[in-house]
N, C-alpha and C positions, 0 to 999 in steps of 0.2 A: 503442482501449482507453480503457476509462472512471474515474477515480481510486476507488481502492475506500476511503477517505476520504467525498469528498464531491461523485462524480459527475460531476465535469467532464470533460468530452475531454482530451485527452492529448497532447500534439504534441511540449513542451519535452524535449529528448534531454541524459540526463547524461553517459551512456557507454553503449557496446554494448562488452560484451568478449565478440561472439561465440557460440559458444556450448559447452556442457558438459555431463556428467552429474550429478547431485546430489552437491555437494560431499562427503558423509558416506555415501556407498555405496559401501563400500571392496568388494572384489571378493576371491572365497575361488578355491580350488582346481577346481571348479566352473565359478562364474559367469566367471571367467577363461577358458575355453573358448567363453561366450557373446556375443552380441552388447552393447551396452550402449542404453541411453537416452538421449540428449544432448538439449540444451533450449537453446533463445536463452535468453542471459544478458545483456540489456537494462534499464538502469534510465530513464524518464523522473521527471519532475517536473509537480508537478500547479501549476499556476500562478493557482490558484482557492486553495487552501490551502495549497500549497509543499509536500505531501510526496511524497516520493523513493520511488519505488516501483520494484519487477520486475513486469516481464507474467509474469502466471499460468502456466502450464502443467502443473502438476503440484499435485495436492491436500499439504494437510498430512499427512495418512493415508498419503500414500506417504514423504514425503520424512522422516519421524518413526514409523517402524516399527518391526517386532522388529532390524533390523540394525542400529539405530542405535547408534552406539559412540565418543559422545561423553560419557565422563566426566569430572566437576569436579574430583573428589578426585585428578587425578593432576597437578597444578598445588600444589606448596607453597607459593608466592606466592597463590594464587586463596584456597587455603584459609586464610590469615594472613587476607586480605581477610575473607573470611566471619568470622569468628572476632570482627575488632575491629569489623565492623559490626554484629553480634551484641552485644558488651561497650557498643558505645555506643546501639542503640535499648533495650536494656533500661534501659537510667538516665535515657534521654531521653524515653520512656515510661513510664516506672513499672511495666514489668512484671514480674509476681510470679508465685506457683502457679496464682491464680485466673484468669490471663490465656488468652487464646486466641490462636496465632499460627498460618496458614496461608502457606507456600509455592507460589505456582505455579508451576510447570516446576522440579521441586523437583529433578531429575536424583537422584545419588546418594545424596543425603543430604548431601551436601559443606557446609550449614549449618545444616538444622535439626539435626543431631546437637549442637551448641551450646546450642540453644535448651533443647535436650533435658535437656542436661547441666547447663541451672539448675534442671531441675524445671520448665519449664513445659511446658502441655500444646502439643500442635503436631500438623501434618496435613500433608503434600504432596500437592500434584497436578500428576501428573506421567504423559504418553500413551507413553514408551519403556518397553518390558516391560524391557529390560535394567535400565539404570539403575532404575527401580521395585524392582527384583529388590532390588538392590544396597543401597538405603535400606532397604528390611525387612529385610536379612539388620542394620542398626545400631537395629531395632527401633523404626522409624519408620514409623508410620501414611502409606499412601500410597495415596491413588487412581489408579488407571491410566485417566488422562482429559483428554479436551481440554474447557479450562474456556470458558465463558463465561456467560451469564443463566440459560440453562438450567439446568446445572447449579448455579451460584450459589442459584439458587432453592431448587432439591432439597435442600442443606446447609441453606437459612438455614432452611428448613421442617424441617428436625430439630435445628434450635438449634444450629447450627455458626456462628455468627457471629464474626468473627473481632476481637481489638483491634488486632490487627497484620497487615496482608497482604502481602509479599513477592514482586517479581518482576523477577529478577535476569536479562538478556539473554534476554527470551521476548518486548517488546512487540514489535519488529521482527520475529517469528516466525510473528506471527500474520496469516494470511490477512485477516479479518474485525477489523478493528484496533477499529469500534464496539461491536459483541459483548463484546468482549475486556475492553474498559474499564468497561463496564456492567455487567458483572460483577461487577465489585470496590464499585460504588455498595448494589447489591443485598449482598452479602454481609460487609461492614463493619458493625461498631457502630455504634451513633450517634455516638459521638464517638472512635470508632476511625481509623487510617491507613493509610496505605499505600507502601511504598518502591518507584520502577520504577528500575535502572539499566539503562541503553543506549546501546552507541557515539553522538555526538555528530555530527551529521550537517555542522557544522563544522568540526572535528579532521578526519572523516573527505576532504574535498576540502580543506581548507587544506595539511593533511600528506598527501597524496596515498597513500590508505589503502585504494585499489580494489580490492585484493584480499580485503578485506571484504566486497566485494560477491560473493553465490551464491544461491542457490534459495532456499534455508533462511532467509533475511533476505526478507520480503516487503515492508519498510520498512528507509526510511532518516530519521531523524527529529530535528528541530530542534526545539527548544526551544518555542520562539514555536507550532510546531505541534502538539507533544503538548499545550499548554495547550489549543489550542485544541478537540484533541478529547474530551480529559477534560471540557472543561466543556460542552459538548454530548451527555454520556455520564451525565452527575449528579455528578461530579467538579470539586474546587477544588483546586487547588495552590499549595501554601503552602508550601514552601519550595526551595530546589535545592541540587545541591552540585558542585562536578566534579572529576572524579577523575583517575588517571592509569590506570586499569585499560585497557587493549584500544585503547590509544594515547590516549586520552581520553573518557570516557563522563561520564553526567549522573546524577544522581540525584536525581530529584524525589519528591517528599514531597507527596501526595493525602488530602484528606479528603473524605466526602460534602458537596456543595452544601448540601443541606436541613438536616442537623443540626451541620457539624463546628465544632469552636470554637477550632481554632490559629487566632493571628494570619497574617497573611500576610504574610511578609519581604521587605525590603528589595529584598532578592537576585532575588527571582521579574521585578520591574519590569526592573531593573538588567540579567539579562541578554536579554531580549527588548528592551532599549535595544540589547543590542551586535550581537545580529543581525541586528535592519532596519539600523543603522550600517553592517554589513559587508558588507550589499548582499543578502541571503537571502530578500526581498523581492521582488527582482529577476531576471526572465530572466538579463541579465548576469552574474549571477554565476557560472553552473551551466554555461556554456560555456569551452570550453577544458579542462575536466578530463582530456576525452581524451587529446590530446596529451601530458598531464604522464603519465599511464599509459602510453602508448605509451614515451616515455623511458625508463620504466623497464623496460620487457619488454625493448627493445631493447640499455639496458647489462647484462641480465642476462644475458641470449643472448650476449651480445660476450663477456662475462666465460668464460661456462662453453665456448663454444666456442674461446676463446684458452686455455683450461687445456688444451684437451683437445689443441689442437696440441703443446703443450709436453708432454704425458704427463704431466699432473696428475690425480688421481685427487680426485674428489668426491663427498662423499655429504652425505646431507641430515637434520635433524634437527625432528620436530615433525611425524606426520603430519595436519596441521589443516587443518582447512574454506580458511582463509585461503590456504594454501599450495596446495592443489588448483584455485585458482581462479588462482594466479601460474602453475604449471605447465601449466594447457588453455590457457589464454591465451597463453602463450609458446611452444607449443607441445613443449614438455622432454619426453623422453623415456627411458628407463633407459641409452642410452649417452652421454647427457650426467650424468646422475646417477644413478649406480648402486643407489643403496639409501635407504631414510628409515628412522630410527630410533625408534622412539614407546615410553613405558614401559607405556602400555596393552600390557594383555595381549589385552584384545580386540582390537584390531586388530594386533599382530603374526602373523605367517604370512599375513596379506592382502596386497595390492597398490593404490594409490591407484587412485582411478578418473579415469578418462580416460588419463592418462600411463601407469598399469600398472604402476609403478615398484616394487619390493616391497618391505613394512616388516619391518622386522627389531630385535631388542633391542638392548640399548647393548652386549651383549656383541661383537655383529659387530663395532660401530664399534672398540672397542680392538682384535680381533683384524685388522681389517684398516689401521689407521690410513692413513685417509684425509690427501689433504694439504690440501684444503679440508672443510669442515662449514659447508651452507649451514642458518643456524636461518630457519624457516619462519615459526614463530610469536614473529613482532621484537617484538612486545609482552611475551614473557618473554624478551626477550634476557640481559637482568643475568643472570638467574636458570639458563638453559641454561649461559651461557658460565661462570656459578661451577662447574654440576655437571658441565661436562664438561673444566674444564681445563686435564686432564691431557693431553688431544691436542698442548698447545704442549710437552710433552715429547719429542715426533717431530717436531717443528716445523710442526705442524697450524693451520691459520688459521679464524679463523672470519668467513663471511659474512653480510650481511643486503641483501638486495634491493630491498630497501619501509623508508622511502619516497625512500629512494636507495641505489644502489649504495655499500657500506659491507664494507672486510676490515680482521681487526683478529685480531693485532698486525702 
């Protein structure tokens, strides 16, 4: 395998967990009778540029289809996010009526309905027919498209150029990560911007965050390495920020090379100092990750099979990408964990894929109160364990797996 970055052969191994089907092809009444798909779930590292990659096996087109059934708007934590990053690029840019702001992978609408809601004008583009759906039913202009020069072009050629361009957890998505970025050079004003957030490819191996890793991520990305390929793309970056979203993510701040005129911060030097420091540079680093995964599969196996000796019943709560990827990997099945709870309605009455396990509303969970609730997705831990907890009135515990075994109270 060749870095689809920038060519080099491929040899540096971060983790294999194995393999799996497309973390978000949840299974209906139907497909549930049929075979499945499963894929090596393999990240190397490109040691020419450092970036963290999956071997291919599956296009974008399939694994980002009509069944895709990841909605933003069902996270009231994600949506507070969107809302106050909204409130602060409009002041930090100066944008008004006359402004143009496009989203890519703009999912539900979950934040240009914000942008919307000052009056400015706005666009997503966005390849899931669901979600697409879902943003036009809040009267939100949406392409059903996968972006990149191509299409950048065909906008900018009917005056769609944007002052703000938008792209919240889709760099790592994208197959073609040069396409991708080139994009946003061709389709920005001249003295327009651009926001990327994405897991933080050091949070992601310092906190032991592998089950982050699935299909659907075609990158895993540093700092020091998206600079490096924005500016290879026609891309500057000029500022960062990091966040606490998805256990720690980045957000860089991109203008075009040729025209743009923000200063370039402090910040941008400062943290490309802390990840040749922390060794990301380095073969050394990226070894050993295994092992700390493996720990974790194996306390979490320990856990639910010692419940299950005792007659503890468990269910689970959050049916997300992240969580499907702990489950194949552990190899969990419905009689170690009977049920997953998700407030999507799309995906209720399905069944995760690989494990099979069935999702079900939060009404199950109080009718049947569980004495464990494993939350899937620990990045909204706070936020799960406020909404559900009422379970410690049966004397309900809540668990978290990643990025260690953790019950509380």
């Amino acid at each position: 395998m060749n870095c689809r970055n920038c060519n080099a052969e491929l040899s540096l191994k971060l983790i294999d967990l194995g393999s799996s089907p497309p973390s978000n092809a949840y299974l209906n009444g139907q497909t549930l009778h049929c075979s499945e798909r499963w894929f090596p779930l393999k990240v190397l590292v490109c040691e020419s540029c450092w970036l963290a990659q999956t071997e291919e096996y599956s296009s974008a087109e399939e694994l980002f289809n009509d069944e895709y059934a990841y909605f933003s708007s069902f996270s009231d934590s994600w949506l507070a996010h969107a809302e106050h990053y909204v409130t602060t690029m409009v002041e930090r840019f100066g944008l008004t009526h006359k402004s143009h702001v496009i989203e890519v992978a703009s999912n539900d609408g979950y934040l240009l309905q914000y942008i919307k809601q000052r009056g400015i004008a706005c666009m997503g583009i966005e390849p899931t027919a669901g979600t697409a759906a879902a943003a036009r039913i809040k009267r939100i202009e949406t392409l059903e498209e996968f972006f990149g020069v191509s299409l950048a072009n065909k906008l900018k050629d009917q005056g769609k150029q944007a002052d703000l361009m938008i792209a919240n957890n889709v760099l790592a998505h994208v197959p073609n990560i040069n396409d991708f970025s080139a994009g946003f050079s061709v389709l920005l004003k001249p003295q327009g911007a651009a926001t990327f957030e994405f897991p933080h490819l050091m949070q992601l191996i310092e906190q032991n965050q592998f089950d982050t890793i699935y299909h659907e991520h075609f990158s895993y990305l540093s700092f020091t390495t998206v600079v490096w390929i924005f500016s290879a793309n026609g891309l500057s970056v000029f500022d960062v920020e990091e966040l606490d979203t998805h256990g720690g993510s980045l957000r860089v701040f991109a203008q075009r090379k040729d025209t743009g005129m923000h200063p370039i911060r402090k910040k941008v030097q400062e943290l490309i100092n802390r990840e040749i420091a922390a060794g990301m540079n380095r073969a050394e680093y990226y070894i050993g990750f295994q092992d700390h995964a493996n720990r974790v599969k194996n306390d979490f196996l320990f856990f639910l099979l010692d419940a299950k000796r005792r007659g503890k019943s468990v269910a689970a709560y959050g049916a997300a990408a992240k969580g499907n990827t702990l489950m194949n990997y552990a190899g969990i099945r419905p009689d170690l964990v009977s049920y997953v709870v998700d407030r999507n309605p799309a995906k209720q009455g399905k069944s995760m894929p690989g494990s099979r396990i069935p999702i079900v509303n939060e009404e199950h969970l109080y009718k049947q109160k569980p004495d464990y609730v494993v939350i899937l997705p620990w990045n909204l831990r706070a936020e799960v364990m406020q909404q559900l907890k009422y379970i410690i009135d049966w004397g309900g515990r809540f668990v978290t797996a990643v990025p260690h075994l953790e019950i509380t109270p």
